[in-house]
C-alpha positions as protocol buffer text, in pm:
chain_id: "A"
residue {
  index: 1
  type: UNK
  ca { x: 1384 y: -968 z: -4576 }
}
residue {
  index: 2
  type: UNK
  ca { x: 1585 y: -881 z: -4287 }
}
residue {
  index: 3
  type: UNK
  ca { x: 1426 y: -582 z: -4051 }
}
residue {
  index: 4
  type: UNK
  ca { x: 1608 y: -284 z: -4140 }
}
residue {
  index: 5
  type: UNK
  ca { x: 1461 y: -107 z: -3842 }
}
residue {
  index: 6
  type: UNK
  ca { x: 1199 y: 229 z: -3876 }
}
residue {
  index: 7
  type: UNK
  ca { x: 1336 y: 540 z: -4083 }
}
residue {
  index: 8
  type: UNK
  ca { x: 1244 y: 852 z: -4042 }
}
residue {
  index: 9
  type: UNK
  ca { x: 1304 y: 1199 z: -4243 }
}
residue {
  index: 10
  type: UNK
  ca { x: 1148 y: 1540 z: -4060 }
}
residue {
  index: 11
  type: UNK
  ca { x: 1100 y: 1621 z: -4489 }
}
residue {
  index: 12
  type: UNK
  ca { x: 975 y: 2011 z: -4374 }
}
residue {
  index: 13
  type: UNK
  ca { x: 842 y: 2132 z: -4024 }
}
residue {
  index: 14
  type: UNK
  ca { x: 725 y: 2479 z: -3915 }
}
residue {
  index: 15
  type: UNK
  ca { x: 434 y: 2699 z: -3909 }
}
residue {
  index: 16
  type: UNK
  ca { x: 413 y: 2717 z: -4327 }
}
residue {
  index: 17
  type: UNK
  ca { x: 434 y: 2354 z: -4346 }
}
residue {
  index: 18
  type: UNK
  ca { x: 461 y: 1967 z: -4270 }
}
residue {
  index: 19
  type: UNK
  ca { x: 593 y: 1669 z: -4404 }
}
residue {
  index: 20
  type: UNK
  ca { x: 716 y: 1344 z: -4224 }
}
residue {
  index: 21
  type: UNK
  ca { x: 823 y: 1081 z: -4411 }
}
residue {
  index: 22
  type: UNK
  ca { x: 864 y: 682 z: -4220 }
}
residue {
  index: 23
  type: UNK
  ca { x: 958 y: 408 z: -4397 }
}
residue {
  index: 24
  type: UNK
  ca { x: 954 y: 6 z: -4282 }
}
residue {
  index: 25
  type: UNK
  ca { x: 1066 y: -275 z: -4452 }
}
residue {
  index: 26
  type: UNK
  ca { x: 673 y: -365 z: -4630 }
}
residue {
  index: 27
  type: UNK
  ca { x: 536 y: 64 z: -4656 }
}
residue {
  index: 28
  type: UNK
  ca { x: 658 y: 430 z: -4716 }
}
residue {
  index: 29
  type: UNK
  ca { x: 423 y: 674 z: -4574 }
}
residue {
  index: 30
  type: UNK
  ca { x: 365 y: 1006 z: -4506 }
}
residue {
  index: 31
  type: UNK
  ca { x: 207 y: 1218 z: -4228 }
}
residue {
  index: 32
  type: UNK
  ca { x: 53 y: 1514 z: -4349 }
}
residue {
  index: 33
  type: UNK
  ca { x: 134 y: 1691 z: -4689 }
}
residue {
  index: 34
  type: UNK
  ca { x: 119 y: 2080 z: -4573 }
}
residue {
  index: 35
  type: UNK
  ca { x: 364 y: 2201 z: -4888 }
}
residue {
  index: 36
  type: UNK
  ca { x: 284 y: 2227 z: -5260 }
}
residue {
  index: 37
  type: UNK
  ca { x: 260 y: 1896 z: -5439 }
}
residue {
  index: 38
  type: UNK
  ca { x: 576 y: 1969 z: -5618 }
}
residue {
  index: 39
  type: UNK
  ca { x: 748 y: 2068 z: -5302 }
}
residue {
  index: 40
  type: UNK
  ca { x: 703 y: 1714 z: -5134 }
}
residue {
  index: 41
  type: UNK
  ca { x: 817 y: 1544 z: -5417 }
}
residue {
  index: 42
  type: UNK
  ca { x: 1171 y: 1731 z: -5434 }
}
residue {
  index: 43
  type: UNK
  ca { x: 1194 y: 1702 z: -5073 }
}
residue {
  index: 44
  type: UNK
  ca { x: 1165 y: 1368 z: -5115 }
}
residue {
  index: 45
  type: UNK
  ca { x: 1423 y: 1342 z: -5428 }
}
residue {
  index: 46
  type: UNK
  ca { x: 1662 y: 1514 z: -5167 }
}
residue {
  index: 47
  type: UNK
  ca { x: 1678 y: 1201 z: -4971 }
}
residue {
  index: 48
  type: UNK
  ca { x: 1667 y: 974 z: -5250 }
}
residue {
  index: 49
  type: UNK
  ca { x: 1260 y: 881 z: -5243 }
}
residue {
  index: 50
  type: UNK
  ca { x: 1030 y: 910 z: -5466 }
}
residue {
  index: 51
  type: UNK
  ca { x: 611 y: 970 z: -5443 }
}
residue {
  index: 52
  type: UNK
  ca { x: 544 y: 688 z: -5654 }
}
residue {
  index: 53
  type: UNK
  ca { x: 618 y: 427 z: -5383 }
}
residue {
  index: 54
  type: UNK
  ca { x: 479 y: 592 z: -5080 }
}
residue {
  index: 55
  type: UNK
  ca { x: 168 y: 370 z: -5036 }
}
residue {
  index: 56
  type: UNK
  ca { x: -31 y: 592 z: -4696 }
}
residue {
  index: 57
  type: UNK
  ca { x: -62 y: 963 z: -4608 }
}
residue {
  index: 58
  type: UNK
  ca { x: -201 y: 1038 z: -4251 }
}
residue {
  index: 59
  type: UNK
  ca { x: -350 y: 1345 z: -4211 }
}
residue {
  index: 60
  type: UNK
  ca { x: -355 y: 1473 z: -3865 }
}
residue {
  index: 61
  type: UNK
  ca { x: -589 y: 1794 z: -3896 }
}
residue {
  index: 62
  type: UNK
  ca { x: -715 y: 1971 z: -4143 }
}
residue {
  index: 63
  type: UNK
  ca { x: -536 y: 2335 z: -4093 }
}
residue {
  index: 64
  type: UNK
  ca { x: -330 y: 2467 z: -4433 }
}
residue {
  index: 65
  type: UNK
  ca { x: -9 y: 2371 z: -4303 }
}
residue {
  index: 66
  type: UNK
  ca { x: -77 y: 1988 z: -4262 }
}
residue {
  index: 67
  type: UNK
  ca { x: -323 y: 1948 z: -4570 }
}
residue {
  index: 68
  type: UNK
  ca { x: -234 y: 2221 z: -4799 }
}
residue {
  index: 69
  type: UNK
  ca { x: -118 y: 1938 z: -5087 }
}
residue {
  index: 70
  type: UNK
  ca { x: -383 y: 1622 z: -4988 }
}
residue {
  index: 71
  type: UNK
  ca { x: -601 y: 1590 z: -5314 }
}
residue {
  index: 72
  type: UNK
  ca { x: -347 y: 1726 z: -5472 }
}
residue {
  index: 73
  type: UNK
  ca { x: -137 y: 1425 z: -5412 }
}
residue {
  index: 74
  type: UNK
  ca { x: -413 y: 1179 z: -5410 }
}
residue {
  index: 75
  type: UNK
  ca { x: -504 y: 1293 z: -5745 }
}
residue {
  index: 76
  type: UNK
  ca { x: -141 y: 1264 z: -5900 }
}
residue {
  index: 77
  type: UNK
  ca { x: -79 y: 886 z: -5721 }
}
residue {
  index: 78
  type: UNK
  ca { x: -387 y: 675 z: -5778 }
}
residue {
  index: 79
  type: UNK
  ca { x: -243 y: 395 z: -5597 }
}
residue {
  index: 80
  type: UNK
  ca { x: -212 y: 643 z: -5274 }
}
residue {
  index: 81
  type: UNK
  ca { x: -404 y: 547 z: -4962 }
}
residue {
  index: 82
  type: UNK
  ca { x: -513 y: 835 z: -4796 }
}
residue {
  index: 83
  type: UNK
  ca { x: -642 y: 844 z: -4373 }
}
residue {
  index: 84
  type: UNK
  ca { x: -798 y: 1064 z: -4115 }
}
residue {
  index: 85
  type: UNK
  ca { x: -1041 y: 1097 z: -3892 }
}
residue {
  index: 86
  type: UNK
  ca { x: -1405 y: 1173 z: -3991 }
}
residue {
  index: 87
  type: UNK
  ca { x: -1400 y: 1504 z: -3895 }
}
residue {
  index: 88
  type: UNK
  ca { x: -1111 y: 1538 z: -4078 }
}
residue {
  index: 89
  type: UNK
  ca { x: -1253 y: 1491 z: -4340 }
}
residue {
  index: 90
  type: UNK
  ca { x: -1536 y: 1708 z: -4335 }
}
residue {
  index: 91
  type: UNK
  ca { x: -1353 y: 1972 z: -4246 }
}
residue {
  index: 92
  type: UNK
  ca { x: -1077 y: 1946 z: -4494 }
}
residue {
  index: 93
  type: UNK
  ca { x: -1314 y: 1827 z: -4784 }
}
residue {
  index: 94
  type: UNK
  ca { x: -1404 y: 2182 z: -4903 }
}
residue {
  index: 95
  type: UNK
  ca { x: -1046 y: 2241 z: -4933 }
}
residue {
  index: 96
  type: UNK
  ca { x: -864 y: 1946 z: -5087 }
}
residue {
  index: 97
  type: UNK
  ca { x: -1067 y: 1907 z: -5421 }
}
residue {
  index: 98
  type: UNK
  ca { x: -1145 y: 1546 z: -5543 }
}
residue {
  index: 99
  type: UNK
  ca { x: -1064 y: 1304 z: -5391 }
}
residue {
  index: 100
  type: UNK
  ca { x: -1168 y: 899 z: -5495 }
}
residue {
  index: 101
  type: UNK
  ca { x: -1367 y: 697 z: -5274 }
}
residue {
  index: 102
  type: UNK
  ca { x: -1138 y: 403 z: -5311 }
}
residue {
  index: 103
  type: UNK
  ca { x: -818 y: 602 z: -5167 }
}
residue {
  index: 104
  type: UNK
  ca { x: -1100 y: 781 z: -4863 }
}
residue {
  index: 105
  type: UNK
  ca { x: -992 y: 574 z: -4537 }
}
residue {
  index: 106
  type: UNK
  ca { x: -1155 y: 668 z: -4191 }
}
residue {
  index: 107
  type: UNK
  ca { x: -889 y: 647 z: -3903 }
}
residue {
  index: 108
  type: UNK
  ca { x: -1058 y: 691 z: -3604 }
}
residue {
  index: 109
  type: UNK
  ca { x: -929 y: 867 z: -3269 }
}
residue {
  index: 110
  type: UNK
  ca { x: -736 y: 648 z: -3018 }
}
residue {
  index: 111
  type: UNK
  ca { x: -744 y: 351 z: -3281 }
}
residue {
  index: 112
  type: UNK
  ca { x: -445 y: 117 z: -3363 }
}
residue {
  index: 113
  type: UNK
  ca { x: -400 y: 42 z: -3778 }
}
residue {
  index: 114
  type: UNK
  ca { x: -211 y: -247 z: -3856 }
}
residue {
  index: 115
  type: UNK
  ca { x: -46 y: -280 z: -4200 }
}
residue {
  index: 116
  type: UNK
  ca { x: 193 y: -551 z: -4233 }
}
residue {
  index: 117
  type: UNK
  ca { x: 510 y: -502 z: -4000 }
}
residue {
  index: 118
  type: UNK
  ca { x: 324 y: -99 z: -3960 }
}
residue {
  index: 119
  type: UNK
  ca { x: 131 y: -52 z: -3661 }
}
residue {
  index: 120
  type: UNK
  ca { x: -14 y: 327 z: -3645 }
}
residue {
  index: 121
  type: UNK
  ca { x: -180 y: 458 z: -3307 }
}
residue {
  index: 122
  type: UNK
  ca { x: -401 y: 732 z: -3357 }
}
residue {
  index: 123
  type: UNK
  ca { x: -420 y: 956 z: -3043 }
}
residue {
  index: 124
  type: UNK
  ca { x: -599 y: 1249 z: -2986 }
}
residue {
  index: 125
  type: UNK
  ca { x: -448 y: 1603 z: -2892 }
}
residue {
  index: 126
  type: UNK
  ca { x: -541 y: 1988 z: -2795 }
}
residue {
  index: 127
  type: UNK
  ca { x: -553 y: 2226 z: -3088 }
}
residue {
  index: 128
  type: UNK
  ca { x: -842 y: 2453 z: -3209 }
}
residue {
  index: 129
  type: UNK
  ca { x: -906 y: 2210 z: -3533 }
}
residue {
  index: 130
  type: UNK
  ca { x: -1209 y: 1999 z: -3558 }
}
residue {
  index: 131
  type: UNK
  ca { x: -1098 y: 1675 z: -3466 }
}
residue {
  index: 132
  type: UNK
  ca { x: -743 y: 1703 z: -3402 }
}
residue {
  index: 133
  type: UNK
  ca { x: -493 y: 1373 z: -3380 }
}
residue {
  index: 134
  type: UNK
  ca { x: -193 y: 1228 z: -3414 }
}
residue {
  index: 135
  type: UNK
  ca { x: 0 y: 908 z: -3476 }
}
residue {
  index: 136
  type: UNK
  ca { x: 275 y: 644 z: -3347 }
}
residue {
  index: 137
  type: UNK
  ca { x: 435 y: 478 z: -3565 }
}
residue {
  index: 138
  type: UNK
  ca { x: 539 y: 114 z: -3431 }
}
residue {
  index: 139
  type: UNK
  ca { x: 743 y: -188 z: -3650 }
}
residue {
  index: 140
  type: UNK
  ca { x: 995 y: -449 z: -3554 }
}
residue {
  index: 141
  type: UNK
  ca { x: 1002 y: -333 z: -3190 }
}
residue {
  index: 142
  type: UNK
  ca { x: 1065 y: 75 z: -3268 }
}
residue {
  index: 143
  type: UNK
  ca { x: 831 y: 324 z: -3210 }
}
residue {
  index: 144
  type: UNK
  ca { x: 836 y: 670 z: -3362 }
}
residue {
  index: 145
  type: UNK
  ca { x: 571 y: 966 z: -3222 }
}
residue {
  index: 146
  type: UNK
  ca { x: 466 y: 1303 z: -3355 }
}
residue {
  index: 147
  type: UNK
  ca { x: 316 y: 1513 z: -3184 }
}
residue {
  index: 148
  type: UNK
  ca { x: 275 y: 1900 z: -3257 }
}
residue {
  index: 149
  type: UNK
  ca { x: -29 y: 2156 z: -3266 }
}
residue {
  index: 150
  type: UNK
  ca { x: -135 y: 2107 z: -2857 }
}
residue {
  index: 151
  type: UNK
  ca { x: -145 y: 2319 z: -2636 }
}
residue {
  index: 152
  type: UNK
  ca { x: -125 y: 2100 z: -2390 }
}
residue {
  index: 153
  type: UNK
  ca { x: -53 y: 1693 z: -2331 }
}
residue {
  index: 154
  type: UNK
  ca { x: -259 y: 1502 z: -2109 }
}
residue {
  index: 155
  type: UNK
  ca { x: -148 y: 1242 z: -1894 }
}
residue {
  index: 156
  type: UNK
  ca { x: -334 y: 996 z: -2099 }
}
residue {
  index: 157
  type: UNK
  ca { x: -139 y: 1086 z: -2419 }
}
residue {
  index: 158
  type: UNK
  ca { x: 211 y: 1088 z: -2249 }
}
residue {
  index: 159
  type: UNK
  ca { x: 100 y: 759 z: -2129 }
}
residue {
  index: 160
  type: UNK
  ca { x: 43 y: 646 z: -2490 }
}
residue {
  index: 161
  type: UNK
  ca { x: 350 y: 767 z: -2617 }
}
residue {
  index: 162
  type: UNK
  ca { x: 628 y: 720 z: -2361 }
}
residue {
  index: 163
  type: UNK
  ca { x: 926 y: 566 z: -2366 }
}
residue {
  index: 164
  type: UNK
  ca { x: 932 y: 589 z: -2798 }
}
residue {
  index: 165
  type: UNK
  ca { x: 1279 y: 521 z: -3004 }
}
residue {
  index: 166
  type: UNK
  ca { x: 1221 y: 875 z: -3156 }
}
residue {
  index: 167
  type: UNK
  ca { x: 1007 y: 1211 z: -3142 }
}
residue {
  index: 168
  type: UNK
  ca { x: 911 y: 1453 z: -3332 }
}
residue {
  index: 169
  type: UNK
  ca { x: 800 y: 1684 z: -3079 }
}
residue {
  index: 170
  type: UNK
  ca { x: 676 y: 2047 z: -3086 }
}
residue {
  index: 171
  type: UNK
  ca { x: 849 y: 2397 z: -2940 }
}
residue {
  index: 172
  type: UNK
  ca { x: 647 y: 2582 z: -3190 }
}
residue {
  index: 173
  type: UNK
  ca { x: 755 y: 2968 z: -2986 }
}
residue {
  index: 174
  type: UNK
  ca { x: 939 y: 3123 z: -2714 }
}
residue {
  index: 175
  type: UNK
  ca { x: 701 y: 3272 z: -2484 }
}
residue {
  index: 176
  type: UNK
  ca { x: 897 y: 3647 z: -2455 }
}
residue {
  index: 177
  type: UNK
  ca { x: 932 y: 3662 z: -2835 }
}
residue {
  index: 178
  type: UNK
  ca { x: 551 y: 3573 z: -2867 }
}
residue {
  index: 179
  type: UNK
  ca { x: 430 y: 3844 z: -2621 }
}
residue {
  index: 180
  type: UNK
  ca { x: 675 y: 4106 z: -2764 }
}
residue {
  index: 181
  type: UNK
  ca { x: 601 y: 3999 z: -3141 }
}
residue {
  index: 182
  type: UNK
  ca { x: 414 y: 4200 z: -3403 }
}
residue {
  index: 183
  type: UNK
  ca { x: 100 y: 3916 z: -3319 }
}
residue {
  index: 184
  type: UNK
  ca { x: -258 y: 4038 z: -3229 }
}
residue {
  index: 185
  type: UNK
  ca { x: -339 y: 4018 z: -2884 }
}
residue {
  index: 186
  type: UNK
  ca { x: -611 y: 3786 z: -2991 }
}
residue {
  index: 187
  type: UNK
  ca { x: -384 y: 3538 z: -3220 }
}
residue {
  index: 188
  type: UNK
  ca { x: -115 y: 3568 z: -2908 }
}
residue {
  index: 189
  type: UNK
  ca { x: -371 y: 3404 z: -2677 }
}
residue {
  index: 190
  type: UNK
  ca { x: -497 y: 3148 z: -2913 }
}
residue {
  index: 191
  type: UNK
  ca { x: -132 y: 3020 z: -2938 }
}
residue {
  index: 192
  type: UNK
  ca { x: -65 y: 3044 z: -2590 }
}
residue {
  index: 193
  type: UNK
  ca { x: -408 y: 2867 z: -2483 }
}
residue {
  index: 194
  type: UNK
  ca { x: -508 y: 2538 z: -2398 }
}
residue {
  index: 195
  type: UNK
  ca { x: -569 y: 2455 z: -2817 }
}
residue {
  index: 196
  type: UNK
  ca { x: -284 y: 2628 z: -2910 }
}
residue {
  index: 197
  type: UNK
  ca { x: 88 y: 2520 z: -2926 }
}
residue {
  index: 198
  type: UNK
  ca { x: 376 y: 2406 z: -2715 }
}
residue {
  index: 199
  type: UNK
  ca { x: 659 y: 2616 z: -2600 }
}
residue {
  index: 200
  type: UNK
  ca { x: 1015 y: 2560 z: -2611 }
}
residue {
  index: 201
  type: UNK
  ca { x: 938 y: 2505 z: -2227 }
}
residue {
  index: 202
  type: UNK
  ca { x: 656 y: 2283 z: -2264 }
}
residue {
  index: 203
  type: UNK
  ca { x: 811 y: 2098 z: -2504 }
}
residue {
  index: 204
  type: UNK
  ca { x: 1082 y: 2003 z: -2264 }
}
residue {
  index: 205
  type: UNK
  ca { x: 852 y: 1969 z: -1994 }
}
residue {
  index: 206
  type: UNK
  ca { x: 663 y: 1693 z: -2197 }
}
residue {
  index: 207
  type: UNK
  ca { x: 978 y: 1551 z: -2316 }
}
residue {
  index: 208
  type: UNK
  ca { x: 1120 y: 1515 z: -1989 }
}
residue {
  index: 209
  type: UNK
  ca { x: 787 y: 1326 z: -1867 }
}
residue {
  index: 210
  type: UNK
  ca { x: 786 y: 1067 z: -2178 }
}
residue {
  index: 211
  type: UNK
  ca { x: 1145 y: 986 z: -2232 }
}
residue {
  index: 212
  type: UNK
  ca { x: 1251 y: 650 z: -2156 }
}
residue {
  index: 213
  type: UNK
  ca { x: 1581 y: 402 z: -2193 }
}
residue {
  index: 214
  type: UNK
  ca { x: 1470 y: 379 z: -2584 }
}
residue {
  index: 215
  type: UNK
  ca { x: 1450 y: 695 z: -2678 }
}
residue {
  index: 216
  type: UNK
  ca { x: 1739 y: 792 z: -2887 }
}
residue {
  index: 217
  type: UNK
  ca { x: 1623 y: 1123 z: -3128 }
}
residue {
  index: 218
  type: UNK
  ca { x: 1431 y: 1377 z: -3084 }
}
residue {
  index: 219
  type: UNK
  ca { x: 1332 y: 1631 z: -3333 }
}
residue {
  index: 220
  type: UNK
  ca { x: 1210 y: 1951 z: -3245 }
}
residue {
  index: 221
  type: UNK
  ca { x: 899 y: 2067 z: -3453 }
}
residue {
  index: 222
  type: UNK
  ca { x: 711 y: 2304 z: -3578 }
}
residue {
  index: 223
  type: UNK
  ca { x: 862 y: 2619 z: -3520 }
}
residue {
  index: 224
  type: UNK
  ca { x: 748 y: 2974 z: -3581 }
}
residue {
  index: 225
  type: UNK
  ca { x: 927 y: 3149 z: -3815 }
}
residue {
  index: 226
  type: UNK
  ca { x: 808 y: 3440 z: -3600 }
}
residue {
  index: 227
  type: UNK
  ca { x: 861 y: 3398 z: -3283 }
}
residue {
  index: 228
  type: UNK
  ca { x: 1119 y: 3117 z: -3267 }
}
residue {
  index: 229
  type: UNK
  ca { x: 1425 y: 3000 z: -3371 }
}
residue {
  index: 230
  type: UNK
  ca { x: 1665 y: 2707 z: -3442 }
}
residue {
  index: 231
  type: UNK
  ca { x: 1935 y: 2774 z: -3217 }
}
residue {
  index: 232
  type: UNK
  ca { x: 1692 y: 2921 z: -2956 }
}
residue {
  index: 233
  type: UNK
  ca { x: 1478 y: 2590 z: -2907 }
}
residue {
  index: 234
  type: UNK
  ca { x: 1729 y: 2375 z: -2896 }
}
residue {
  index: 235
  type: UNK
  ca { x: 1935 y: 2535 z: -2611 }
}
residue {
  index: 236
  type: UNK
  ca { x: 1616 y: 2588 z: -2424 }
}
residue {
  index: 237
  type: UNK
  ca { x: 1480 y: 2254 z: -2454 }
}
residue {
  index: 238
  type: UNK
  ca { x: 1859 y: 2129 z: -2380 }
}
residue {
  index: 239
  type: UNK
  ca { x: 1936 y: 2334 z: -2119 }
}
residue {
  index: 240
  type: UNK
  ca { x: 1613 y: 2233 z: -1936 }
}
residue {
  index: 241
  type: UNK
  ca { x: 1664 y: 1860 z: -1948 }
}
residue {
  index: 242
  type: UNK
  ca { x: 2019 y: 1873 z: -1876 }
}
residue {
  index: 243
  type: UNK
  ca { x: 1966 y: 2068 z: -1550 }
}
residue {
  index: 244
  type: UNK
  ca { x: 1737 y: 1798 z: -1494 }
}
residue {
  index: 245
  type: UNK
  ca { x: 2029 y: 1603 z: -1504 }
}
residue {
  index: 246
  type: UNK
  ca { x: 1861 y: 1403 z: -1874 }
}
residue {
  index: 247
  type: UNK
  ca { x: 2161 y: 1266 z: -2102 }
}
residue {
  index: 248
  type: UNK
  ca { x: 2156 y: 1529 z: -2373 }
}
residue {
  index: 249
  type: UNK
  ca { x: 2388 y: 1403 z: -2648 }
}
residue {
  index: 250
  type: UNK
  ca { x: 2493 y: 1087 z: -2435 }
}
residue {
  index: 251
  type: UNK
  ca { x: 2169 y: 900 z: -2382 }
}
residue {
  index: 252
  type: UNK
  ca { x: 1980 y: 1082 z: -2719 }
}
residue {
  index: 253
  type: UNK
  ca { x: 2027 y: 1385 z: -2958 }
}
residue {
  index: 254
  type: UNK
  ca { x: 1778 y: 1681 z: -2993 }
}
residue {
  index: 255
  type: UNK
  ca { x: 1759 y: 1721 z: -3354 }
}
residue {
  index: 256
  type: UNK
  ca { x: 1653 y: 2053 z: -3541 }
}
residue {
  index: 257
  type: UNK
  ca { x: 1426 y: 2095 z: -3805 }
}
residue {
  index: 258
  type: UNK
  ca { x: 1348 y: 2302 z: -4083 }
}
residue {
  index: 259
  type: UNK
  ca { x: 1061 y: 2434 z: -4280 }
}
residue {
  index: 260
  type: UNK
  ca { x: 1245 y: 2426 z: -4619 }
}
residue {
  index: 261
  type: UNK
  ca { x: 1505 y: 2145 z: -4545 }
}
residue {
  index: 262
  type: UNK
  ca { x: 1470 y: 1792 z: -4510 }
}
residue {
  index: 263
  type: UNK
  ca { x: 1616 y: 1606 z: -4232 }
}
residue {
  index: 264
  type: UNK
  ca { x: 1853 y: 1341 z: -4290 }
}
residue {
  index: 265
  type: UNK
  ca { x: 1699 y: 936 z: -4329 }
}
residue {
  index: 266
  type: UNK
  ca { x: 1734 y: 823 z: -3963 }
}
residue {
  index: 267
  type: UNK
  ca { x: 1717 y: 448 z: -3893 }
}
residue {
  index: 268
  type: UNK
  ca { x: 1601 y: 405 z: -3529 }
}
């Protein structure tokens, strides 16, 4: 069959829940399933997909909003591979109900997977989980990264993940409506610390050190539904890169996303 390229659909992202669908010629696949069950699948139906043929979930940590549906997915699609990290697993077992030993997979920390024409690099990140990490997605010479819940990137990971087709990148607040928000001091400092999440500003800032001549989309991720919004993000982090003199919507397109609302199917 004829390379169709790497699709991608942002199915829900925010601070109640994610859902990333990719899709190569040979596997559909998910990374993390931080909705209801039932949610996920009529995300999918929106673009036309269906549960029954996605074959992998990664899970990248084991926090509500990335692993809120797991076992309950593994449960309802036997033939459902299922990966993360070992203490991933521990820490999410208590939470996720059954799950079979046959669809258990460890997916160790700065580890490549390959699955036909899927490569996935696992890469570690910054966030106040156990064991933290996230993938890139590589087939027929495209490259896809996500990479939310940090709160911070180290040189090491931009080196793993520069110069990628597409992003799906995190500008989970703005830093003024965070620090005049109805948060607890103490919950305002988690998310602005070191495990934490990215800015709008850091976002851009890690954007603007990774992008390269392939890059062509980037989403922006896991917003607050507190102390963000759409239209803010998306000027910041586009306002920022253009005075950097960056090709906003000549060399690549920032791409919202949405917590309820699926992206469209993107072939990179």
């Amino acid at each position: 069959m004829e390379n169709e390229g790497l699709k991608v659909c942002v199915l829900a992202s925010g601070s109640t829940g994610n859902c990333t669908y990719i899709e190569t010629n040979e596997h559909k696949v998910l990374v993390d399933a931080g909705l209801s069950g039932k949610k996920i699948e009529n995300l999918m139906a929106s673009v036309g997909k269906d549960m029954q043929d996605v074959d992998s979930l990664f899970v990248t940590h084991e926090h509500s909003d990335h692993r809120k549906s797991v076992g309950i997915l593994a449960r309802r699609y036997p033939g459902l591979n299922v990966y993360a990290n070992e203490g991933t697993w521990d820490a999410m077992a208590p939470k996720i109900g059954k799950v079979a030993t046959e669809q258990k997979n460890l997916f160790a920390p700065d580890t490549t997977l390959s699955m036909g024409d899927l490569d996935v690099e696992s890469f570690t990140v910054s966030h106040d989980a156990v064991e933290p990490q996230f993938y890139a997605f590589h087939s027929g010479g495209k490259s896809f990264v996500i990479l939310t819940d940090t709160g911070y990137v180290s040189d090491h990971v931009e080196g793993v993940i520069s110069n990628a087709d597409g992003y799906l990148m995190e500008c989970n607040h703005d830093v003024e409506m965070l620090r005049m928000g109805s948060y607890s001091w103490p919950l305002k400092q988690r998310i602005l610390s070191d495990t934490g999440h990215l800015s709008n500003e850091d976002g851009a800032d890690v954007m603007m050190d990774v992008l390269g001549n392939r890059t062509k989309r980037i989403f922006l991720g896991h917003l607050s539904q507190e102390n963000n919004m759409k239209s803010l993000a998306h000027l910041t982090v586009a306002s920022i890169m253009e005075d950097h003199d960056y090709g906003v919507d000549h060399d690549f397109k920032i791409l919202d996303t949405d917590p309820e609302k699926a992206s469209g199917l993107v072939t990179l």
